[in-house]
NUMAR-712541 format. One line per field, with one value per residue (C-alpha): x, y, z; chain; residue in one letter. Coordinates in nm, 2 decimals, padded with zeros to 4 digits. Each point is the difference from the previous one (the first is absolute). Layout:
BEGIN
x <- c(X ...)
y <- c(Y ...)
z <- c(Z ...)
cadena <- c(A ...)
residuo <- c(a ...)
***
This chain:
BEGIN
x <- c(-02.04 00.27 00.31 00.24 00.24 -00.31 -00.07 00.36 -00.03 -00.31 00.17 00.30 -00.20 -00.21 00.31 00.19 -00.32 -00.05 00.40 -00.01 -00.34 00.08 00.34 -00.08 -00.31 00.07 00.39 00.00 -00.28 00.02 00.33 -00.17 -00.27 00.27 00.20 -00.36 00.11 00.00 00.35 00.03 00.20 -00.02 00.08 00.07 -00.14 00.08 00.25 -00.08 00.17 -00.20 00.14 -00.13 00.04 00.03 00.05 00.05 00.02 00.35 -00.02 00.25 -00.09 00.35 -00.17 -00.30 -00.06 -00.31 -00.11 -00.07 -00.39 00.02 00.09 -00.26 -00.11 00.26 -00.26 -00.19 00.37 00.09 -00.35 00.03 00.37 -00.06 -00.27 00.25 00.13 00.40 -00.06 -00.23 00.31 00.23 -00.21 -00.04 00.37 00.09 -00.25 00.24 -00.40 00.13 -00.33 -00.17 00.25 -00.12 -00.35 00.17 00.24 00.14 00.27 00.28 00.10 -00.21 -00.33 00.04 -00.07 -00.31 -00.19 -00.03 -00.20 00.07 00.29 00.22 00.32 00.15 -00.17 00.10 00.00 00.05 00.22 -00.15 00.18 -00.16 00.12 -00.03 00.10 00.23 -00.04 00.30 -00.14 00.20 -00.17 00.09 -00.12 -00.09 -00.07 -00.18 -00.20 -00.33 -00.29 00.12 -00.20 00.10 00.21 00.07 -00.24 -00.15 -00.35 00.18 00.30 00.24 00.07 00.08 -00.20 00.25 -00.11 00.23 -00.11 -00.11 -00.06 -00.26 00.06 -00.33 00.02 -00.31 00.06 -00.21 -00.06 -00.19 -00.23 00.02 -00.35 00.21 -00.14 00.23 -00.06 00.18 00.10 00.16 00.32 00.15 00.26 00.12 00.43 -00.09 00.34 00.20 -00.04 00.36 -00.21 -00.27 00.25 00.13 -00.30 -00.10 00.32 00.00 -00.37 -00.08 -00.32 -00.12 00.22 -00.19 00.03 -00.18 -00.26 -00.28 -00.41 -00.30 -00.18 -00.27 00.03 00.23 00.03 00.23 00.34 00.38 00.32 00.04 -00.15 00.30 -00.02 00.09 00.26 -00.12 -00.36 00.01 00.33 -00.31 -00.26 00.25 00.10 -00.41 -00.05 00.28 -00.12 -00.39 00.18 00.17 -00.34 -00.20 00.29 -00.03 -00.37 00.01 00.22 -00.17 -00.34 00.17 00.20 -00.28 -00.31 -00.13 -00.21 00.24 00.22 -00.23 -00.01 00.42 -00.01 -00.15 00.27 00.27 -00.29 -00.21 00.34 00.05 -00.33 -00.03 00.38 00.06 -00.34 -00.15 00.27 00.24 -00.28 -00.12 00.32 00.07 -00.36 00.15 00.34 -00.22 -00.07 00.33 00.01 00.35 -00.02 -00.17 -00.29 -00.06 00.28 -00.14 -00.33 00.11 00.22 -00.35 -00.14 00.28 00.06 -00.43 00.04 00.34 -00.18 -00.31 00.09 00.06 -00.27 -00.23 00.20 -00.06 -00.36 -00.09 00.19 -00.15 -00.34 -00.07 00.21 00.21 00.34 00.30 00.05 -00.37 -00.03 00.32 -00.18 -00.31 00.20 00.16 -00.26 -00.28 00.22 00.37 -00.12 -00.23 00.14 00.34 -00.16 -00.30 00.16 00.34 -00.19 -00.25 00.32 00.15 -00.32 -00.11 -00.32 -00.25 -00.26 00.19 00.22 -00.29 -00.14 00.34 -00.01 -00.32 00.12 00.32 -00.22 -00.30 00.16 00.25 -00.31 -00.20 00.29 00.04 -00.42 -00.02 00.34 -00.20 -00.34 -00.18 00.06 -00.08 00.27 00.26 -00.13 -00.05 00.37 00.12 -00.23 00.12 00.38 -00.13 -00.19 00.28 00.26 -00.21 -00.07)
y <- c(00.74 00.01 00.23 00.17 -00.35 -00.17 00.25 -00.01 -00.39 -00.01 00.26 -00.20 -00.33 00.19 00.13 -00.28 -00.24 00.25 00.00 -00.37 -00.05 00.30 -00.14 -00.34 00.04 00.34 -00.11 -00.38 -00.14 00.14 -00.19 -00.29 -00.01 00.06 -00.34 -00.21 00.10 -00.30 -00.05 00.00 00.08 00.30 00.10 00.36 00.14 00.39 00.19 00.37 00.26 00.27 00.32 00.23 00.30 -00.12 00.36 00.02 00.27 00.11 00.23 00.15 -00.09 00.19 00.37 00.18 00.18 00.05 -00.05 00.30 00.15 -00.11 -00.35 -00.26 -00.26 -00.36 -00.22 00.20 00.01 -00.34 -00.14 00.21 -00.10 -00.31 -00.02 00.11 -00.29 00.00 -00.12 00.34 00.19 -00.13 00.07 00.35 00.01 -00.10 00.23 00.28 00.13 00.27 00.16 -00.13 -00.27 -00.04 -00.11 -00.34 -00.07 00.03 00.31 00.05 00.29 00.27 -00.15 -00.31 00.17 -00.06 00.12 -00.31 00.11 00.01 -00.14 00.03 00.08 00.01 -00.15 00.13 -00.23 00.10 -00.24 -00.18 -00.21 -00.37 -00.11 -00.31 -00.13 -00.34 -00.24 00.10 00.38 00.12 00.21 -00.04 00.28 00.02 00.26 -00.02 00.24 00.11 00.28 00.03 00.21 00.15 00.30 00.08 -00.09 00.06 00.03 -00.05 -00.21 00.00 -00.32 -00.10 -00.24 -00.22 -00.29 -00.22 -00.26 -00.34 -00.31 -00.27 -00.32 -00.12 -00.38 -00.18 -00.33 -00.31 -00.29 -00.33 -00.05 -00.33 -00.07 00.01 00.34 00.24 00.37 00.33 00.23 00.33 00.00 00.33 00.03 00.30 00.09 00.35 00.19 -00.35 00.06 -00.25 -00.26 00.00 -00.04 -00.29 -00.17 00.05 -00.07 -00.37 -00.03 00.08 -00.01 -00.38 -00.13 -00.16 00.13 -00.12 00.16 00.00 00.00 00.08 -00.31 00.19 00.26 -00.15 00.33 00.09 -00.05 00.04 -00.08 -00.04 -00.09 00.03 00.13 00.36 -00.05 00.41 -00.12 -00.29 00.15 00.26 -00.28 -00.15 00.31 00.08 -00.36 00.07 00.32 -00.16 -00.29 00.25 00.16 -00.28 -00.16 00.33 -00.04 -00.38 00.12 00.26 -00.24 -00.30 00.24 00.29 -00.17 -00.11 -00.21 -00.21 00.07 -00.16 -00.35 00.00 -00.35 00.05 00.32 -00.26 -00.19 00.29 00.15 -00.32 00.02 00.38 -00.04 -00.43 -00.09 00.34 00.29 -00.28 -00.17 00.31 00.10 -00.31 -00.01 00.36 -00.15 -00.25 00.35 -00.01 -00.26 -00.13 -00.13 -00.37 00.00 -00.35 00.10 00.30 -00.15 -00.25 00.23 00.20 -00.30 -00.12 00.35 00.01 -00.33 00.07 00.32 00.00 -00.41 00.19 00.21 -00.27 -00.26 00.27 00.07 -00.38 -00.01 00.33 -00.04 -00.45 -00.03 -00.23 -00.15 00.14 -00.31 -00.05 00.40 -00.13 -00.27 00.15 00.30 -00.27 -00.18 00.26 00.30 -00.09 -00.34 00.15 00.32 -00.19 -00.27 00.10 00.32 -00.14 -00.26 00.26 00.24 -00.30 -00.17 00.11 -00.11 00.28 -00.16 -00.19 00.35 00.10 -00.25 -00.03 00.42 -00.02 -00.27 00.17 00.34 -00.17 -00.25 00.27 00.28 -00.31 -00.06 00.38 00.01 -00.29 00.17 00.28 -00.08 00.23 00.32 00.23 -00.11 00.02 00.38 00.09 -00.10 00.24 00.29 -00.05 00.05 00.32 00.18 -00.07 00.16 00.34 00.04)
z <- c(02.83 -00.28 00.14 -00.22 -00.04 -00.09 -00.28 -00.13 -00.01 -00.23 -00.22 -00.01 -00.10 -00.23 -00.22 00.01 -00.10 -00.29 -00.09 -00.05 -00.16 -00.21 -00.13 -00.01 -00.21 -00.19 -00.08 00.05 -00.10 -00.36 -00.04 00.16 -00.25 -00.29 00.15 -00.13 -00.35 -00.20 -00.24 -00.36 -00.25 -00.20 -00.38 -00.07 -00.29 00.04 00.23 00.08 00.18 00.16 00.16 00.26 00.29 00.30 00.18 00.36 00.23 00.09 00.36 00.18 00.37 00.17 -00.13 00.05 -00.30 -00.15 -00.38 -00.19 00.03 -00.40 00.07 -00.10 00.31 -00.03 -00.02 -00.35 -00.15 00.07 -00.15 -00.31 -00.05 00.05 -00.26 -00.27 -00.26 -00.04 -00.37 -00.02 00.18 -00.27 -00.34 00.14 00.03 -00.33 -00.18 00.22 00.07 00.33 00.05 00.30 00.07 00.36 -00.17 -00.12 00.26 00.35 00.04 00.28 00.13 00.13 -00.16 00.21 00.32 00.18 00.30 00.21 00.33 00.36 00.09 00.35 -00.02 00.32 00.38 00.30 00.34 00.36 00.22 00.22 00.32 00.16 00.32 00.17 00.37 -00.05 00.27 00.20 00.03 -00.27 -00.27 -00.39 -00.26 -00.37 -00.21 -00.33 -00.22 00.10 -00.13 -00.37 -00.22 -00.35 00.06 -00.39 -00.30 -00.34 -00.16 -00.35 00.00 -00.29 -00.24 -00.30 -00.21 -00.18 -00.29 -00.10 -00.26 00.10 -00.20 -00.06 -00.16 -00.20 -00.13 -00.25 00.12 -00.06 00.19 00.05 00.30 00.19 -00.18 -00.34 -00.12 -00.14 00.09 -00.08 00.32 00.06 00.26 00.18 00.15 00.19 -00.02 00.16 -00.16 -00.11 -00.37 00.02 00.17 -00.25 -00.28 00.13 00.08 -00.39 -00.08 00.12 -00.08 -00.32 -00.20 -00.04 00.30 00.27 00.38 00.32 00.13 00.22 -00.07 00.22 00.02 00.08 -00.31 -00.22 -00.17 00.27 -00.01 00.11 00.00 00.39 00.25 00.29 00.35 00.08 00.30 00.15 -00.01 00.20 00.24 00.04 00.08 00.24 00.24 00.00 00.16 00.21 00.12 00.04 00.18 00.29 00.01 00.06 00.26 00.17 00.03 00.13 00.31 00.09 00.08 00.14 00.22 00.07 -00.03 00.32 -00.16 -00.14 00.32 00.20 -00.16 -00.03 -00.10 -00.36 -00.06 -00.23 -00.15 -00.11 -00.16 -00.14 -00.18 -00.08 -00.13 -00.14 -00.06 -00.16 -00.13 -00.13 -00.21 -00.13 -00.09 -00.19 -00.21 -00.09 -00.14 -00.22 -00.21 -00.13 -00.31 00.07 00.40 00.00 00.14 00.11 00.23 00.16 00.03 00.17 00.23 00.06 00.14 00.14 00.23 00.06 00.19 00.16 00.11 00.18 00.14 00.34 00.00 -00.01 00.20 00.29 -00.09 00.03 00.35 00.10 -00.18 00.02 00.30 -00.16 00.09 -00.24 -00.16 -00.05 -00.18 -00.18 -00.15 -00.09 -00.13 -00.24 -00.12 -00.06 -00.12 -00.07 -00.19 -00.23 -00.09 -00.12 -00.13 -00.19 -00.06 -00.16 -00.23 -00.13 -00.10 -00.19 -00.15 -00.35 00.00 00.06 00.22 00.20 00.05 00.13 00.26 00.14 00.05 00.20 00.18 00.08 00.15 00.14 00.20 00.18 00.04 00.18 00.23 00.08 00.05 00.25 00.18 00.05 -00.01 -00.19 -00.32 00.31 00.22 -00.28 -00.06 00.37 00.06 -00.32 00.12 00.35 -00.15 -00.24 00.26 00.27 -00.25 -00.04 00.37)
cadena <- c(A A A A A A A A A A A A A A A A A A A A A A A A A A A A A A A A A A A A A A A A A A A A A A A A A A A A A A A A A A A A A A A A A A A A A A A A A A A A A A A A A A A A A A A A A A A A A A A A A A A A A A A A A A A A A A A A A A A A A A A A A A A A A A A A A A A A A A A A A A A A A A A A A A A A A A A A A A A A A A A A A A A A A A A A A A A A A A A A A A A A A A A A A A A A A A A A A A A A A A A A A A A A A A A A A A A A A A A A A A A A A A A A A A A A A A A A A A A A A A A A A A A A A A A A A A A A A A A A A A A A A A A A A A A A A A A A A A A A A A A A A A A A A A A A A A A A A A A A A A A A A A A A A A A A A A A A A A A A A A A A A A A A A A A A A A A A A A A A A A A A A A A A A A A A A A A A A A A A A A A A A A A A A A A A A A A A A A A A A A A A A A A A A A A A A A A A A A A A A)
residuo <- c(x x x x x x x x x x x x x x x x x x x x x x x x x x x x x x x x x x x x x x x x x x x x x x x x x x x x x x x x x x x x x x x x x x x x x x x x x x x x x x x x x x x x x x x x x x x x x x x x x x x x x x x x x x x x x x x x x x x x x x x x x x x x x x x x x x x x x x x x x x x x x x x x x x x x x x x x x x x x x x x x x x x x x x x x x x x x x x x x x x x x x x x x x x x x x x x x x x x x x x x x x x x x x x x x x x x x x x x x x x x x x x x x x x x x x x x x x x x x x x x x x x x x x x x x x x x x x x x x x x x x x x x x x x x x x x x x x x x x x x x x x x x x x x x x x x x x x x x x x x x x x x x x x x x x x x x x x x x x x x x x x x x x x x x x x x x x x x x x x x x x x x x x x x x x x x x x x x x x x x x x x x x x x x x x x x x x x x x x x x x x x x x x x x x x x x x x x x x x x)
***
């Protein structure tokens, strides 16, 4: 039966999996595919400068006081507001045209105020003490807050919409392919409120000067001016992995110190860890890092297979004595030469060889040779699956 630590483990795996899938792929692996950009150089033919609202919602979260029964929901507001064209805003200005101002553009003052929903304003907690007995008898106390619940809220909370103006850079450029075709593209660039920044940027780059930039080999049609890293999105990426790797270190101790299973044939615990951990996290990990353009990935793949064979060597150097009744130095040698042997070798030459088939004989050689080891170790598909089902069921018990 699964208890209640059980449960909490399964969550925990489940949200952190989903963190660092979700971040790597939804936040990553956009600029991953942006790194594959091929480089060119591109002409500019026309500079443009395009304004905009970008209102935001301005909230003040030390009060509880609600927004008038007049006051139009945040989210409506901010959408029509943000809809509005400063150019618009301006012509309306100059033709001093007074009526229905707030029709053109966004207003302060008591017009800004919105009705955005519930909102808590103040949680309550009762203090709660834990006490534990110390070795020596002694007793030591903590207290920390316990039973919280919102003791002061709103159904409308007041804010203000706000809408400064923000500013796109838009570039004609044109550019040959690495085919030798010229095409005609559409770059832009978003300075949020640094109208400064844009200036400069047109400043140094005027019409008819050349600038690198970037094309979709893909759809050539796209096009930028950068393709660098955002240091947040991969410091993001990072703590994820962390947080997945304490997760799944938790998870490893608990069944090579619980399971009786596992218990019960003690000398497998360090090389089962050793495979779980060297020969299988540690791979996977590295065939991840090949997703990132800039890491070499002759390197990691041969690290993969370097940590595969480091890995599960004692596992099957103490299946062979267990299983084949062979000496140490005996499992040692067969260890070598059926599993160590042609992962390394076969494996290594296929990552450096450049010609397709060969690549591929010396791949099939590298698995089938190291699967027919493992098979003969063990005899058969169904002792290979009795032995994991033994471990699963043993877990649940």
């Amino acid at each position: 039966m699964l208890n209640e630590k059980k449960i909490c483990y399964i969550i925990s795996l489940v949200i952190a999996l989903s963190l660092f899938f979700g971040l790597l792929f939804g936040l990553g692996y956009p600029e991953i595919k942006r790194a594959e950009y091929y480089p060119t150089a591109c002409t500019i033919k026309n500079e443009t400068i395009k304004s905009r609202y970008c209102c935001y919602r301005d909230c003040d979260i030390t009060t509880c006081r609600g927004a008038p029964s007049s006051a139009p929901s945040c989210s409506s507001l901010e959408s029509r507001w943000n809809a509005f064209s400063p150019t618009q805003c301006s012509a309306v200005l100059l033709a001093n045209n007074s009526q229905n101002i707030g029709d053109y553009f966004p207003i302060d003052g008591s017009q800004a105020t919105c009705d955005n929903g519930y909102y808590c304003c103040n949680e309550c907690c009762s203090t709660c003490t834990s006490c534990t007995v110390n070795s020596d008898g002694s007793s030591s106390c903590t207290t920390y807050s316990c039973n919280c619940y919102c003791c002061a809220s709103t159904n409308h909370q007041s804010c203000q919409i706000k809408c400064p103006v923000c500013y796109t850079m838009e570039l004609m450029v044109q550019y040959p392919l690495w085919g030798g075709e010229i095409i005609t593209s559409k770059i832009s660039v978003d300075y949020d409120q640094a109208l400064v920044e844009v200036q400069k940027f047109l400043t140094a780059n005027p019409v008819e000067s050349k600038v690198r930039c970037y094309y979709n080999p893909e759809n050539p049609s796209q096009v930028l001016l950068s393709i660098d890293y955002t240091v947040r999105t991969w410091i993001l990426v990072g703590i994820s992995a962390f947080i997945l790797f304490l997760v799944l270190v938790i998870g490893t101790y608990y069944i090579f110190h619980k399971v009786s299973f596992v218990q019960g044939i003690s000398y497998r615990i360090f090389s089962l860890q050793s495979g779980i951990w060297i020969g299988t996290i540690f791979p996977l990990l590295f065939f991840l890092l090949l997703l990132v353009p800039i890491t070499n990935k002759y390197v990691l793949l041969a690290l993969s297979l370097c940590f595969i064979t480091i890995g599960w060597t004692p596992l099957l150097i103490n299946s062979i004595i267990k299983f084949k009744r062979k000496s140490f130095l005996i499992a040692c040698l067969i260890t070598l030469l059926f599993f160590v042997l042609p992962i390394t070798i076969f494996g290594l030459t296929a990552i450096l060889t450049s010609v397709k088939v060969m690549k591929i004989l010396l791949i099939m050689l590298a698995i089938i040779i190291p699967i027919g080891c493992i098979f003969w170790i063990y005899g058969s598909l169904e002792q290979i699956t009795y032995t994991f089902i033994e471990i699963i069921l043993d877990y649940y018990e």
